[in-house]
Every structure is written in C-alpha cells, then in structure tokens.
ZADO-941816 format. One record per residue: residue number from 1; residue in one letter; x, y, z of N, C-alpha, C, O in turn. Coordinates in steps of 0.02 Angstrom, whole numbers. Each point is the difference from the previous one (the first is absolute). Layout:
! ZADO-941816
  pos  code     n_u     n_v     n_w    ca_u    ca_v    ca_w     c_u     c_v     c_w     o_u     o_v     o_w
  NUM     a       X       Y       Z       X       Y       Z       X       Y       Z       X       Y       Z
...
! end
This chain:
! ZADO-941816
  pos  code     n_u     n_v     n_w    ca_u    ca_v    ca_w     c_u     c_v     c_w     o_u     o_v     o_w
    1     x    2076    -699    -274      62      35      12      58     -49      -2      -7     -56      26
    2     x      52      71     -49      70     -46      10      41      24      55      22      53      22
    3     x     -24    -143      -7      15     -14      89     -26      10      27      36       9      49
    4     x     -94       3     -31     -39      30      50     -84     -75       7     -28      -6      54
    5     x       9     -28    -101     -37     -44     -28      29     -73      14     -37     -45     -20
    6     x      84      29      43       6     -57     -25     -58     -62      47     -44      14      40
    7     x      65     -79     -61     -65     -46      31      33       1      82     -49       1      36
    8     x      77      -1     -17      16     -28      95     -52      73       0     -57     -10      22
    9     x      71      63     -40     -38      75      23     -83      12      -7     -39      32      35
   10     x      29     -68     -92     -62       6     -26     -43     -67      33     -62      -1      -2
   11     x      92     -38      25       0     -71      45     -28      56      71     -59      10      14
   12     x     107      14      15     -16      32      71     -53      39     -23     -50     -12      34
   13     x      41      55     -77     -65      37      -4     -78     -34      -4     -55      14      22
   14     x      81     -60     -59     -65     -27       5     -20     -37      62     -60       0      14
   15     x     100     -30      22      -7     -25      98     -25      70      19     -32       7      52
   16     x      48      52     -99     -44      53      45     -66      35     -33     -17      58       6
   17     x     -14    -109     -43     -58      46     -34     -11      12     -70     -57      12     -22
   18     x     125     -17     -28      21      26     -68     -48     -55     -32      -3     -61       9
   19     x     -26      94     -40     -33     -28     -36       3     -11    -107     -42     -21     -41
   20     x      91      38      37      15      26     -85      83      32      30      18      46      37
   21     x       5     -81     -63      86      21     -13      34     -11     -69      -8     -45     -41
   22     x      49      97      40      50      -2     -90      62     -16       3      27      15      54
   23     x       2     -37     -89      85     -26      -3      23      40     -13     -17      33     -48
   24     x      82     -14     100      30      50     -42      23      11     -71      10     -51     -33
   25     x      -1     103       8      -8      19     -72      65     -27     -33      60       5      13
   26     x    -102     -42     -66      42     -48     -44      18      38     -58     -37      47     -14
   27     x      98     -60     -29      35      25     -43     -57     -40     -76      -2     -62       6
   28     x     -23      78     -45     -43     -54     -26      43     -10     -73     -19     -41     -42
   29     x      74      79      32      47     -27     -32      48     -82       6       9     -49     -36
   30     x      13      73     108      32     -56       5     -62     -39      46      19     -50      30
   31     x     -73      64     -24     -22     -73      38     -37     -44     -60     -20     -57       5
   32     x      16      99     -64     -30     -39     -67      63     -45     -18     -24     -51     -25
   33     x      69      47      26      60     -41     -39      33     -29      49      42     -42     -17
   34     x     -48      52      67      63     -26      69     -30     -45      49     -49      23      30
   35     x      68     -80     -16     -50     -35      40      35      13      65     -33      26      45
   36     x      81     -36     -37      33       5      78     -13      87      13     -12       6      60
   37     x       9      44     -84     -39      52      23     -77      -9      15     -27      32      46
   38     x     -17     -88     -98     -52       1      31       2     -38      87     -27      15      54
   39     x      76     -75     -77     -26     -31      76      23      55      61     -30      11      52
   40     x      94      22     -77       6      56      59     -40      38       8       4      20      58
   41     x     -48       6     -86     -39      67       3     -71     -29       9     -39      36      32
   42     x      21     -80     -50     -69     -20      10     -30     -53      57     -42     -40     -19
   43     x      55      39      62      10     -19      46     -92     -18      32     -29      52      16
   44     x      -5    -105      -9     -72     -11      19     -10     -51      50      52     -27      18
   45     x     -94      10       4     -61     -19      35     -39     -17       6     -28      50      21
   46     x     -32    -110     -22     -62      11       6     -27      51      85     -52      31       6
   47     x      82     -34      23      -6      46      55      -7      71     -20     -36      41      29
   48     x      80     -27     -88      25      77     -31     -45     -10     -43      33     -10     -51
   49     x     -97       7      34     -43      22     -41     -69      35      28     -21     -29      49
   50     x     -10      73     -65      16      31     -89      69      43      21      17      34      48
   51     x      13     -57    -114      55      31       4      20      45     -97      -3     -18     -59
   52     x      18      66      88      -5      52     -64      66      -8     -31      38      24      42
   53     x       8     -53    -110      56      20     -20      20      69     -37     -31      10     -52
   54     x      73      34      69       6      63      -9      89      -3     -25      53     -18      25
   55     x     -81      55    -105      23     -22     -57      33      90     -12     -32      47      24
   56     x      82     -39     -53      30      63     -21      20     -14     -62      26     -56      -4
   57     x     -30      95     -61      10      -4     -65      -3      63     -38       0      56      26
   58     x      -2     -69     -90       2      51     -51     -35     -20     -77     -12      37     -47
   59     x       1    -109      56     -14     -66     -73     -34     -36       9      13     -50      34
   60     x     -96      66     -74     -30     -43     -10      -4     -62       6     -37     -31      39
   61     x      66      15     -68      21     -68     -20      46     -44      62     -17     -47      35
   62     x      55      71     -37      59     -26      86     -42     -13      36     -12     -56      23
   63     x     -39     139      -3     -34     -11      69     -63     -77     -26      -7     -40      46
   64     x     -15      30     -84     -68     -48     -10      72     -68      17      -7     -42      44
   65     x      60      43     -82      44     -64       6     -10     -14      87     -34     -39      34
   66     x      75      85     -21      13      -4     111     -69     -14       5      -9     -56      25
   67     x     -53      94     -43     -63     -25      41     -19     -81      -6     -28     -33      44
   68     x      47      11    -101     -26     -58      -7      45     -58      55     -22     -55      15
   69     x      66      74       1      47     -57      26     -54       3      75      -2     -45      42
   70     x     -19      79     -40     -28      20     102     -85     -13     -41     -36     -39      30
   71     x      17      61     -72     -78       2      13     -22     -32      19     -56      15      21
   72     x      76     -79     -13     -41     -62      47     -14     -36      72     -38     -40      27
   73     x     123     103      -8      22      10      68      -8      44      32      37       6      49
   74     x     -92      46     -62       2      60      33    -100      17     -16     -47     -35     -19
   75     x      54     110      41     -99      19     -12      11      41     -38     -44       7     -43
   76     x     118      49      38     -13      40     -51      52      29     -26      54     -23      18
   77     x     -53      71     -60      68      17     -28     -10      70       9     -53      30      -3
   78     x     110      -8      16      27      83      23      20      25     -37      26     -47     -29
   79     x      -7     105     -11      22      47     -23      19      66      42     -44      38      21
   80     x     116     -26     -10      22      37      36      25      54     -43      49       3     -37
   81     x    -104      46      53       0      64     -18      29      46      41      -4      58     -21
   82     x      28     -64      63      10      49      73      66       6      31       8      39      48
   83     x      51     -84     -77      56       0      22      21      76     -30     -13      34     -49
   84     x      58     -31     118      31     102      -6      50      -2     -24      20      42     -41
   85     x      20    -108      67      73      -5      -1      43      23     -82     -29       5     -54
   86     x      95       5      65      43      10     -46      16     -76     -44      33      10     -51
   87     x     -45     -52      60      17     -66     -26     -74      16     -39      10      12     -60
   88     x     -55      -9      71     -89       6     -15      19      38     -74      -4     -36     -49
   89     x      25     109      39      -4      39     -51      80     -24     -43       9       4     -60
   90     x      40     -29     108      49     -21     -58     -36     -69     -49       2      -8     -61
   91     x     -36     -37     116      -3     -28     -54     -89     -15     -40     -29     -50     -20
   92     x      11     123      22     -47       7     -28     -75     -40      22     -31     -33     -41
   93     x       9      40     107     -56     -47      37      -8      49      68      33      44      28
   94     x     -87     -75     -18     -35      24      67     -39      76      -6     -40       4     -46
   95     x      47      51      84     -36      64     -13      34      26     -51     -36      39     -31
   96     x     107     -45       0      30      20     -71     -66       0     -45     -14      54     -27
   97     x     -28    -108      15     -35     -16     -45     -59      37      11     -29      20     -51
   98     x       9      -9      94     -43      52      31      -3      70     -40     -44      39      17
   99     x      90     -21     -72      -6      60     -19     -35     -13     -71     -11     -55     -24
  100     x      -5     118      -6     -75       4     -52      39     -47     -62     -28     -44     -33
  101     x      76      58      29      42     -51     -93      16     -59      22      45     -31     -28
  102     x     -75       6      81      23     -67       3     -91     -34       6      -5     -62      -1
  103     x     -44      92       5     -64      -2      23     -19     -98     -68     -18     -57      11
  104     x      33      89     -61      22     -81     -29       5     -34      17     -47     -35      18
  105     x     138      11      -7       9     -53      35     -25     -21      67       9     -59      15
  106     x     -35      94      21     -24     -18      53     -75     -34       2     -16     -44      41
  107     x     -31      74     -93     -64     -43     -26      14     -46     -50     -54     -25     -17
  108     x     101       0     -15      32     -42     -14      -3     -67      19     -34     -48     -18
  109     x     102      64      79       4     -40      41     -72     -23      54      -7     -57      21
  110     x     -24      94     -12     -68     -18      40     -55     -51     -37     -28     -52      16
  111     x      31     103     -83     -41     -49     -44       1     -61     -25     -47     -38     -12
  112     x     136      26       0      37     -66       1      -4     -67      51      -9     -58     -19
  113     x      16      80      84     -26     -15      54     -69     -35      21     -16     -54      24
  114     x     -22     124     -51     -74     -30     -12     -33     -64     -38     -40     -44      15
  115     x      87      67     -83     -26     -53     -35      11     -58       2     -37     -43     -24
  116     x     124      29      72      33     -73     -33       7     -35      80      21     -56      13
  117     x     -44     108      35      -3     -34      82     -91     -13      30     -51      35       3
  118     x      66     -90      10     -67     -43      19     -26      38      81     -59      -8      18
  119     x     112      49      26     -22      18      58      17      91     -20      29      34     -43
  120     x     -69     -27     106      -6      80     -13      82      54       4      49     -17      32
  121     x     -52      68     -64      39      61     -17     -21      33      48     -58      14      17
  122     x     122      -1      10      -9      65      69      48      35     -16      45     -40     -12
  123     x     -17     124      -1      30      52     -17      14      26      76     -43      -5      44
  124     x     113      35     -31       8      46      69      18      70     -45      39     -12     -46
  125     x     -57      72      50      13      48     -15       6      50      54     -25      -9      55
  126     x      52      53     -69      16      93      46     -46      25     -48     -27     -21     -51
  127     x      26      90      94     -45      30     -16      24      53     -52      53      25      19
  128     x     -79       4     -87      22      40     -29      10      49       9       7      10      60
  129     x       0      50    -104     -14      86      32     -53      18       4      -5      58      19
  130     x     -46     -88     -30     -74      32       5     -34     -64      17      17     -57     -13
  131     x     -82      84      54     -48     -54     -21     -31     -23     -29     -24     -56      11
  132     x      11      96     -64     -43     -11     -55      49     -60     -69     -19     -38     -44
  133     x      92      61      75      29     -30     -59      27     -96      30      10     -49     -36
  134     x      -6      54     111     -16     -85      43     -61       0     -23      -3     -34     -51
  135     x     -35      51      63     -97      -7     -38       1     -75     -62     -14     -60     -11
  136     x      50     142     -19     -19     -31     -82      65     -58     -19       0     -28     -55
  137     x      57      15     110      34     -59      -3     -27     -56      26      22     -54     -20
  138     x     -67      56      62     -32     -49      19     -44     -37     -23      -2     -60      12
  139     x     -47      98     -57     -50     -13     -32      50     -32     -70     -22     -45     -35
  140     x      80      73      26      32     -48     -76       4     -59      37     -40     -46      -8
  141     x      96      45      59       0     -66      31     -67     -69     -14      -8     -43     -43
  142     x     -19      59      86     -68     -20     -15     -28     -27     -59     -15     -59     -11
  143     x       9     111     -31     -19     -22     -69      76     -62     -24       0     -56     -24
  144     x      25      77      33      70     -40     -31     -23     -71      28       7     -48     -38
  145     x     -30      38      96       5     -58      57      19     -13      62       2     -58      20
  146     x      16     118      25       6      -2      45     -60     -18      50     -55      28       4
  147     x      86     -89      37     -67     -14      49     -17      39      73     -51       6      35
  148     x     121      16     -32       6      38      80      99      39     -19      55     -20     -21
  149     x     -85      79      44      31      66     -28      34      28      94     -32      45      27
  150     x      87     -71      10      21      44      67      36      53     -14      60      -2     -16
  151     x    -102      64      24      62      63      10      31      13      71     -25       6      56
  152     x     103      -3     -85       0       9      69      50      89       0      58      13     -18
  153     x    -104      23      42     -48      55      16      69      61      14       0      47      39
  154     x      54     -68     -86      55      57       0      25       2     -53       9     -54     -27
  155     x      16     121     -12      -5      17     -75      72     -44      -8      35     -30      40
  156     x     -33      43    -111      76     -29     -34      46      27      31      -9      56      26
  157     x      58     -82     -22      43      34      35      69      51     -75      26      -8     -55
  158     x     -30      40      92      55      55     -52      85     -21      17      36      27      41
  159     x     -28     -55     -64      66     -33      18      83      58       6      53      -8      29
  160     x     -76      58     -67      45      30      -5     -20      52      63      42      -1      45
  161     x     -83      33     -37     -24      31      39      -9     -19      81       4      39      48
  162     x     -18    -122     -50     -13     -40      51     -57      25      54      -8       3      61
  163     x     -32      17    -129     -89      20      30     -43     -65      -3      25     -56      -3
  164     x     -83      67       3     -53     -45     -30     -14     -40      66     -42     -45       0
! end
C-alpha cells in the first residue's frame, strides 16, 4: 500500500512477529529510470527481509527494467493488481487491468517477469464477478509464472458507481 509500508513500519512489525513484508507500491515506470525515486521508495534492511517489492505498471518491459534494479535486494517481486484508486485506472494499473481486454498485458507482464527475474513473481488481485472467472484468472496467472497469487477478497471497485 502507499504510505502505509514504509521500513521504520515494517521495522516495528517485525519486533512484533511479521514475518514477510512488501514495500509500498512502487511506480515501476519511474523506479526503472529514476534513481533518487529508487533510493526514496526502496528503502531495506537486512533486518527487513524477506522483504517483497510491490511494483504497479502497465509494460512489460519497464516492469522487468524496475525488477532488475531490486532483484538482488529483495525475495520477490509484486504485481499490483488490486489498487481501486482513481490514479490506478487514470493511469492504467492496478485492478484497471483486472478487466477481460487487458487479460494480455497482464500475462505479459507476469510472463516477462518470469522469464527475466531470478526470484519469484507474486500477483495481488480482487476478486472478479464470478468465481469461476478469478478461477480461471488464476490458473492463467500461474501458467504465465506466477509463484504466489494474494486476493484480496473484495471485487473491483466501480468507480463511477463507487461499488465493488
């Protein structure tokens, strides 16, 4: 989550038990090309490990660039499927991508991931309109390369509607 992750926080959690924590969610546009966004945003530890980097995108390619700068500093790479927000669908990432014409780029990007990152692919997704149709997203996931798939367990959100 952004702001909510950072290391002093993920530092206190683990004095309480945390065992696996994620950075808050990185722009993988600008953390592929920008170094002073990486040192701001990526923030570690050997204390803060395993520690998950959680990556927001739309590009193949960008997202494998951002993974590589961390793959050696982290256990795994995130794909944030699950952001609700209005920044999320303007700029095309998070549960936006979640809908059936984007089902592409999103195994894409996983498969990209898969192939060109040495540590494991982890996906956060919502849940679709059916179960059968999270089912059969999961199982692409998967096949694509996903190593560990978190739903977290509330539909897309309808932005105009401000359901979901």
């Amino acid at each position: 989550m952004v702001g909510a992750s950072e290391l002093a926080f993920r530092l206190l959690c683990r004095r309480y038990g945390t065992e696996l924590a994620y950075t808050p969610m990185m722009n993988s546009e600008l953390f592929a090309v920008d170094e002073e966004y990486r040192k701001e945003q990526f923030q570690c530890t050997q204390e803060d490990r395993p520690i998950v980097a959680h990556f927001s995108g739309n590009n193949a390619e960008i997202m494998v660039q951002a993974a590589k700068h961390v793959e050696n500093r982290c256990d795994a790479i995130d794909l944030n499927l699950g952001c609700p927000q209005r920044v999320a669908y303007a700029g095309k990432f998070g549960s936006f991508l979640l809908a059936e014409e984007h089902r592409g780029t999103v195994l894409s990007i996983v498969r990209a991931l898969s192939q060109n990152i040495k540590i494991p692919i982890f996906v956060k997704i919502r849940l679709l309109d059916t179960v059968p149709e999270t089912i059969r997203l999961c199982q692409q996931l998967v096949v694509a390369g996903a190593s560990l798939i978190a739903i977290h367990a509330r539909y897309r959100v309808d932005l105009t509607l401000r359901t979901g």
